[in-house]
N, C-alpha and C positions, 0 to 999 in steps of 0.2 A: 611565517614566510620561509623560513630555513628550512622545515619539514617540507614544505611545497614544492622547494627547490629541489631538492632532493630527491622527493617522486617525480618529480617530471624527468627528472637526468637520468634513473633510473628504466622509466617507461618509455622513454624518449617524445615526451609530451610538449606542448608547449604551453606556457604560462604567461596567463591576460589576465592583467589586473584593471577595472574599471573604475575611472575618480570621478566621485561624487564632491557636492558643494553643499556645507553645512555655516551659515553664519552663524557663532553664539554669542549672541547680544549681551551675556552677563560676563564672557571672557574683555576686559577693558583693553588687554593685550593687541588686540586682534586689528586691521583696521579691513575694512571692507573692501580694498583695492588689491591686499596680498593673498594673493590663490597659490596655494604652494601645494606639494608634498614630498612624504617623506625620497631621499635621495634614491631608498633601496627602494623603491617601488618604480621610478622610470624607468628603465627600461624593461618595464610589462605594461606600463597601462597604455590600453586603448580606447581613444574616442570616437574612433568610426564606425558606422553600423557595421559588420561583420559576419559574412555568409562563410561557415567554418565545413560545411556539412550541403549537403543536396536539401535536407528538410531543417534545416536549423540554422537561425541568426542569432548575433549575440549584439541586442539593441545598446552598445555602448556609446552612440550617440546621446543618449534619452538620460540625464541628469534628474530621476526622481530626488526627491524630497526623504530624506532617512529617516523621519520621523512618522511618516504616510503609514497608515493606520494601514493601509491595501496596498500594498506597491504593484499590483498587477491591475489594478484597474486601469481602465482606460485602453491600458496594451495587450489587450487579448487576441485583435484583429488586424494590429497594422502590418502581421509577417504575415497574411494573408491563411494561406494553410499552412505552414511552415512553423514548426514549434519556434522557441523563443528564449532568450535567457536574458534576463534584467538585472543591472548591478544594484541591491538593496541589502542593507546591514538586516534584514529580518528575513529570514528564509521562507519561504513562500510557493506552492505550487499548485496548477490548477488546469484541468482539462478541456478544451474547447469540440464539441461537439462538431464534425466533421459529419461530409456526406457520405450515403451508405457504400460500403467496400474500403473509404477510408482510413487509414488509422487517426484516431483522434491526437490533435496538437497538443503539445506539454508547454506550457508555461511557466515560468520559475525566476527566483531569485537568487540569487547567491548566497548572503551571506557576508559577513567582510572578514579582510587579513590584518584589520587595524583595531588597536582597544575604542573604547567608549571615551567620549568627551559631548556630553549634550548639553543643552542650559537649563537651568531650574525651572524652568516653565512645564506646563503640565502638558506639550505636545514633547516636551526635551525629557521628564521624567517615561513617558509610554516610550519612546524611542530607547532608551537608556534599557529599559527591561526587556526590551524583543532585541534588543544587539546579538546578531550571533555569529561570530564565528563559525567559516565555513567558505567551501568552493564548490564547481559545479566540476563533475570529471565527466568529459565529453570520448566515447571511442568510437572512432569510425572506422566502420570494416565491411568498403564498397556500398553497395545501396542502404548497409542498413547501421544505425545512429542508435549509441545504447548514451543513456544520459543520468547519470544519479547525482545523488551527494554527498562531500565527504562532511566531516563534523569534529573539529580537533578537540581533547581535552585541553586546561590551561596550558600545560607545558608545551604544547604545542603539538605532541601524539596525535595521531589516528590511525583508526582501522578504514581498511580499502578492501572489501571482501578478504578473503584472506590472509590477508600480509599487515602488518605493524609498522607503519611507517616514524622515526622520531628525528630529533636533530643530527643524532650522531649515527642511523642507517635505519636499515632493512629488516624487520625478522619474524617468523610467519606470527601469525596471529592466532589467540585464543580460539576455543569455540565459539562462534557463534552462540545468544542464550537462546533468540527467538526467530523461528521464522513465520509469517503471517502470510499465510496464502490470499490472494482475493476469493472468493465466494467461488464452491469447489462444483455446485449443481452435478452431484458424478453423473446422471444419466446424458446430463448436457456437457461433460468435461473436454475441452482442447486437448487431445493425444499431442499435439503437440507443447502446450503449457504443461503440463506432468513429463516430459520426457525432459524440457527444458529446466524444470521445477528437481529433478533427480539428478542433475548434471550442477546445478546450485546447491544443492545442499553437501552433494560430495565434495563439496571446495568449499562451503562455508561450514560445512558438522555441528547441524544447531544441535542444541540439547533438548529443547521443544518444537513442535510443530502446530500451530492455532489453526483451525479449520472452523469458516464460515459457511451458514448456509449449505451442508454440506449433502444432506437431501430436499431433494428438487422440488419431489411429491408431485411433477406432470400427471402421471398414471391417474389420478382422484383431483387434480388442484380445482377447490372452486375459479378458478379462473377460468377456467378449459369451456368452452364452449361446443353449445351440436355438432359443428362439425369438424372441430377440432376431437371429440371425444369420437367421433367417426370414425376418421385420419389413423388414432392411434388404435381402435376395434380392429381396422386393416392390417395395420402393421404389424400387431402380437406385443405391442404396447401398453396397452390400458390395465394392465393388470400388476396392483400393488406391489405382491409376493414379487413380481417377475423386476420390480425398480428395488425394490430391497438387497434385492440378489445381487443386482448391478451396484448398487451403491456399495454392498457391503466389498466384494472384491476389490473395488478403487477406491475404499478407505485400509482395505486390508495392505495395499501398493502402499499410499500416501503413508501411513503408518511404519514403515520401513526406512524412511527419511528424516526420523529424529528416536532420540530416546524415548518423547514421550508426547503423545498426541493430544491437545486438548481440543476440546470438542465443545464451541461456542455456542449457547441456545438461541435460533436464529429465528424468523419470521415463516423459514419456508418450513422447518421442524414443524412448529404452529399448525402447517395446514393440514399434518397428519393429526393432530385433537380435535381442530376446527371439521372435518372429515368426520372424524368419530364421532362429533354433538349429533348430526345431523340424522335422526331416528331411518328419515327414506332410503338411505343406502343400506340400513341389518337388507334390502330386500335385492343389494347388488348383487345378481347368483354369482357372477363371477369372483367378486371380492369377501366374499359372505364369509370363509372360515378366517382370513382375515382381520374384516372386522369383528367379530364377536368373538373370536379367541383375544386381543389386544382390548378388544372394552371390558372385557373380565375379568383380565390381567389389572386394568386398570379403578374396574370397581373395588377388586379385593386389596388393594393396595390402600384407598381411602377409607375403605374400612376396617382396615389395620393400621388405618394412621400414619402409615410411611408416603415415599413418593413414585409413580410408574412414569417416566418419561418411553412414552408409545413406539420415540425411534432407536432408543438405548436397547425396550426391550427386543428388537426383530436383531439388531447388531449383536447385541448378546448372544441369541441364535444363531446366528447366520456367520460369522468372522470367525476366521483363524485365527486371527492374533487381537481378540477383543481385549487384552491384558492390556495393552499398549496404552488406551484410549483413559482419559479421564475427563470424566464430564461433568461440565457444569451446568447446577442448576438455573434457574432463571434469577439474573439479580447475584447470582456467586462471581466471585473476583475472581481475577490469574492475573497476580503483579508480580511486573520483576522492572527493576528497577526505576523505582514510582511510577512504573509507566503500568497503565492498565491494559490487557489485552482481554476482558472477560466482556464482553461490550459490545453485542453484533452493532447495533446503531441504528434499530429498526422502531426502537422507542427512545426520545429526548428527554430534555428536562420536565419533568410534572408530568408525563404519561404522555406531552406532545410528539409527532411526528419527528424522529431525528434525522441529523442532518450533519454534518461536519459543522458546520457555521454553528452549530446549536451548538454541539457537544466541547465547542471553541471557548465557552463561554463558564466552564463550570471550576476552572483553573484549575483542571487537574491532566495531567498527559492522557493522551486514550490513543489508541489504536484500533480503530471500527472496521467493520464491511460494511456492507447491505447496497451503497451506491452503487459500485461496478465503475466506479470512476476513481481516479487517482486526486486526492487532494492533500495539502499541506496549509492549515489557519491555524498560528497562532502553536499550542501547544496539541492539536486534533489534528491526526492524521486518517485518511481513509486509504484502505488496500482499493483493486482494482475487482475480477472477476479471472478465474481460471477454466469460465465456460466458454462454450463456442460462445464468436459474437453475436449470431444469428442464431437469437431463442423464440424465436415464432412472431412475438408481441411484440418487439422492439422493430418488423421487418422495415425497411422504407420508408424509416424514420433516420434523420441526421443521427448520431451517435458520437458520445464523450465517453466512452466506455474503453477501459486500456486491460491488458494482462500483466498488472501491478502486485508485486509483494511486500511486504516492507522487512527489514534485518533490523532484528534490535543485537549489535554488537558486545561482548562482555565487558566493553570500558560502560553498555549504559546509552553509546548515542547512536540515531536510525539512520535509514538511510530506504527509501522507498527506490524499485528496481524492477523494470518494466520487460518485458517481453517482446523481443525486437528479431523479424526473421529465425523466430526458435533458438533463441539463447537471450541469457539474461544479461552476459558479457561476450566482449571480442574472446575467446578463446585463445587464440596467440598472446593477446595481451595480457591475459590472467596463467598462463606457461611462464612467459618472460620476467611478471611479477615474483611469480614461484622460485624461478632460478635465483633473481636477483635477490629473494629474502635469505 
């Protein structure tokens, strides 16, 4: 709380605390008619619904249950289109899929500014382990609503993008260890998420950069259909070499925004092997040196017993600054700070379909792509996407799909960070932070 207080005085924020109601049957203390809290907390809490923002309410009318296994169930719809913030001790967020041109709704939970007290009962033990600590920092800056979250260590510290916030002030923050892009598709890349994406990292200086999905493979994707494989004949599209070229420059940029680039084995990598199985394309004149220089790359490779990843090898070729890049193989880790970052999220547990919900489940931290949507279950986080929204196949369908990063900080704790009117923050308000550390 004292840390809280402090950033808001500082940013000139204001600070809502939401009261929740927990009976503990095994406290004898207790009687069920006294609804109290603590003194330092009135004058912040609120219980009325709360329209803070043009797209954002803060349901602090709505009394969940802190030991609710979901705390966002049920309340995905009642803000209509309008994201949402719910006061829950377990941090929690989740995408609602909007009409086309919309931006997709964010839904969330806070977190609490009070310790643990639950009862020995096995819905009061699950509740006890997902307690966390934590607030929503909400900036408004005119139409548009930037929303993340903070995550205090014990002493009550946190990092706020680049500033260190503790009891007794201000002062800038470490590097950053990680930043996680959402799923990068460079021939489908947002100019404006990469310009936004360069303006965060100059203020946050990770040390690494994770890139998902980061070739598209449109040019050959078995996906592509007649006339979509038409579409791109016309345009000067449909040819590998010419997406290589492309990818390999906007990994050459993106590579310029950390010390060190890791390179996640993704699904859409995939479809350049799955491409190369396929004997009827050696007969693609267009693609022809192509594929048969990269299958022979990749047969002499197995008969030397080592490994040829098909999109390492054309980046090898083709990038100025391939030094940068480290890549991992399929199944290879990148942790830092127990948290796993090596993990596109295109395979779950046992070889099944993954999914955030799945990978929720295996009690280890992960930080995935592959959704294109923003989520938070449990100790699974999923990034967003850094492609345009409009990738052919999704057209004129409702969309949950956000331009999500996620910051893993040097104390260790994340904080997912969304892409709002081309910036990741208010810009004044992260100057003012600056001065003030």
């Amino acid at each position: 709380m004292k840390s809280l207080q402090l950033y808001c005085s500082k940013i000139g924020a204001r600070l809502m605390v939401i009261p929740l109601r927990y009976q503990n049957p095994t406290n004898r203390d207790a009687k069920r008619d006294d609804e109290w809290w603590d003194s330092r907390l009135v004058p912040y809490l609120v219980s009325e619904r709360t329209k803070i923002a043009r797209d954002l309410i803060v349901l602090a009318d709505i009394k969940t249950q802190p030991t609710a296994v979901n705390p966002l169930q049920k309340w995905q719809t009642v803000t209509g289109t309008a994201s949402a913030i719910i006061g829950h001790p377990k941090i929690a967020l989740k995408t609602v899929a909007t009409n086309p041109g919309v931006p997709a709704k964010l839904v969330m939970s806070t977190g609490a500014c009070t310790v643990e007290n639950y009862s020995d009962t096995n819905a009061g033990a699950s509740g006890k382990f997902h307690h966390t600590l934590g607030a929503v920092v909400v900036e408004v800056d005119g139409p548009r609503t930037h929303i993340r979250h903070i995550c205090p260590m014990k002493d009550g510290s946190f990092i706020d993008l680049a500033t260190k916030y503790t009891v007794k002030g201000a002062e800038p923050a470490p590097r950053a260890d990680v930043l996680t892009m959402g799923d990068i598709h460079a021939e489908m890349a947002s100019p404006v998420v990469t310009q936004a994406t360069k303006e965060l990292a100059e203020l946050i200086r990770p040390k690494a950069l994770v890139l998902h999905d980061v070739l598209n493979f449109g040019s050959a994707s078995h996906h592509a259909k007649f006339f979509e494989k038409f579409r791109r004949h016309v345009s000067g599209t449909s040819g590998v070499l010419h997406e290589l070229k492309v990818t390999a420059r906007h990994v050459d940029l993106l590579s310029g925004f950390a010390d060190k680039t890791v390179m996640v084995n993704s699904n859409h990598h995939d479809h350049f092997t799955q491409w190369l199985e396929k004997a009827e394309h050696a007969l693609d004149m267009e693609n022809t040196l192509v594929f048969h220089e990269t299958k022979a790359a990749m047969l002499r490779a197995i008969h030397e017993g080592s490994y040829c990843d098909p999109f390492q090898y054309w980046m090898d070729k083709l990038m100025k600054h391939g030094d940068r890049l480290l890549w991992l193989k399929p199944g290879e880790s990148f942790m830092r700070h127990g948290i796993e970052h090596g993990w596109h999220g295109h395979k779950g547990p046992n070889g099944a379909r993954g999914s955030t919900k799945s990978f929720a489940t295996i009690g280890a931290k992960v930080v995935k792509g592959h959704s294109h949507g923003a989520e938070i279950i449990d100790g699974a986080r999923s990034v967003g996407t850094s492609s345009l929204m409009d990738m052919g196949y999704n057209t004129d369908s409702p969309s949950g799909w956000t331009w999500t990063h996620d910051i893993t900080y040097a104390n260790g704790k994340q904080t997912l960070i969304h892409c709002v009117g081309g910036t990741f923050f208010r810009r004044d308000a992260a100057a003012a932070r600056g001065a003030a550390a």
